[in-house]
N, C-alpha and C positions, 0 to 999 in steps of 0.2 A: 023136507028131507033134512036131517044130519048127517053131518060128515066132520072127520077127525083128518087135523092135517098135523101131519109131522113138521114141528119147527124146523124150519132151517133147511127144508127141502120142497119141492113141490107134489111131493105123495099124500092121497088122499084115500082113506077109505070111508064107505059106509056103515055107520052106527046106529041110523036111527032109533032113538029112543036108549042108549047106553051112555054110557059117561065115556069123554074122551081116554082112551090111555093116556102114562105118563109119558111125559114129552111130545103129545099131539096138543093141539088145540080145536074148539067145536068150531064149527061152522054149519052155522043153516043154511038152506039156500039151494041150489041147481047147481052144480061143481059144471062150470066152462071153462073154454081154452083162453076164453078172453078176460077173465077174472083177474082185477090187477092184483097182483104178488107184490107185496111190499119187500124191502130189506127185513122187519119184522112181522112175521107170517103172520100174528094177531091183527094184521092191516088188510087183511084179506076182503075184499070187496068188491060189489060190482062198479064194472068202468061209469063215469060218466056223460054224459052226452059231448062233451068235449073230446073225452078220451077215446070215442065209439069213430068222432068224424074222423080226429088224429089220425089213428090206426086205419079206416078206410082210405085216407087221404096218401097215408105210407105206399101201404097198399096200389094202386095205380101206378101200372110200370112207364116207366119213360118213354116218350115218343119222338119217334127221328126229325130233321129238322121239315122235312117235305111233308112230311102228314100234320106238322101243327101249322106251318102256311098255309099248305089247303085247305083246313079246317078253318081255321081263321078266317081266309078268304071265304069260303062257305057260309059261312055263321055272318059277314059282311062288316068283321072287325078288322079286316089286316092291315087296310090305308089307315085307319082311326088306328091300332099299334104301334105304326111304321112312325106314323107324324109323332104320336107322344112319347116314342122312344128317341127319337130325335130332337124333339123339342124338350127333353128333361135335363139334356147337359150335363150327366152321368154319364162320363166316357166308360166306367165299369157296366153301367147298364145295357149301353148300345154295344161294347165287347161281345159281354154276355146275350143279348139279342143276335148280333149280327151274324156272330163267329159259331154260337151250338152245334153241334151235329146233335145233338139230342135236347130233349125238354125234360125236367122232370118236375113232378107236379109239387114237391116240396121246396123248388129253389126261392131264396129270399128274395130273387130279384123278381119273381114270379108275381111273391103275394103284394112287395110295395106296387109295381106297375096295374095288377087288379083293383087294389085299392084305392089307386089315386082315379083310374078311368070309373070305380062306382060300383065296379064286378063283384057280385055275391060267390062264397067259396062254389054254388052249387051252381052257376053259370060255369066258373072255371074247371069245376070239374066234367059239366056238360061239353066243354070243349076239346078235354082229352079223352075224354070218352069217342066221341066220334072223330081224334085226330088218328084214335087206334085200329079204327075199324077204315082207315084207308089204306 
């Protein structure tokens, strides 16, 4: 399918098989929501698999401090968090551990403590996932 997107806005119609009007540009393709928009609409494209996790990663609402401990506990990581949060000597870290009332799945301090314990993004999102459904 074709489609004609007006520069400079995110309006699209269907042309297939016509020339774009003046001041659209063409676009082949499936017209989605998740289509990344550049600043120059000629950048018009699909997301990449980086872009795809990003956005789902956004995506995943925050969870209170009680349903990621449970969960934690559950999953049989919360002694192995407790200790190398403790044992990193990052007083901002252990702040931000100790003190949340909430977790949210894009926090920096998130992804270095994932990282260093070896945690794939799809274990840590497997942990909010069922820290939501407590």
């Amino acid at each position: 399918m074709s489609y004609a997107v007006k520069i400079g806005t995110r309006e699209a119609i269907w042309i297939d098989n016509k020339p774009a009007p003046e001041g659209w540009v063409l676009f082949k393709g499936v017209m989605r929501d998740d289509l990344v928009w550049g600043d120059d609409i000629q950048n018009l494209r699909e997301p990449n698999a980086q872009e795809l996790a990003d956005a789902a990663r956004a995506a995943i609402k925050p969870v209170t401090r009680r349903q990621m401990l449970t969960a934690l506990h559950r999953a049989g990581l919360l002694t192995m968090i407790k200790g190398a949060v403790a044992a990193s000597g990052d007083i901002e870290l252990q702040i931000a551990f100790d003190e949340s009332q909430e977790f949210q799945r894009n926090n920096p301090f998130l992804a270095t403590m994932a990282a260093a314990l070896g945690k794939t993004d799809a274990e840590v999102d497997a942990i909010f996932a069922l820290a939501a459904t407590l």
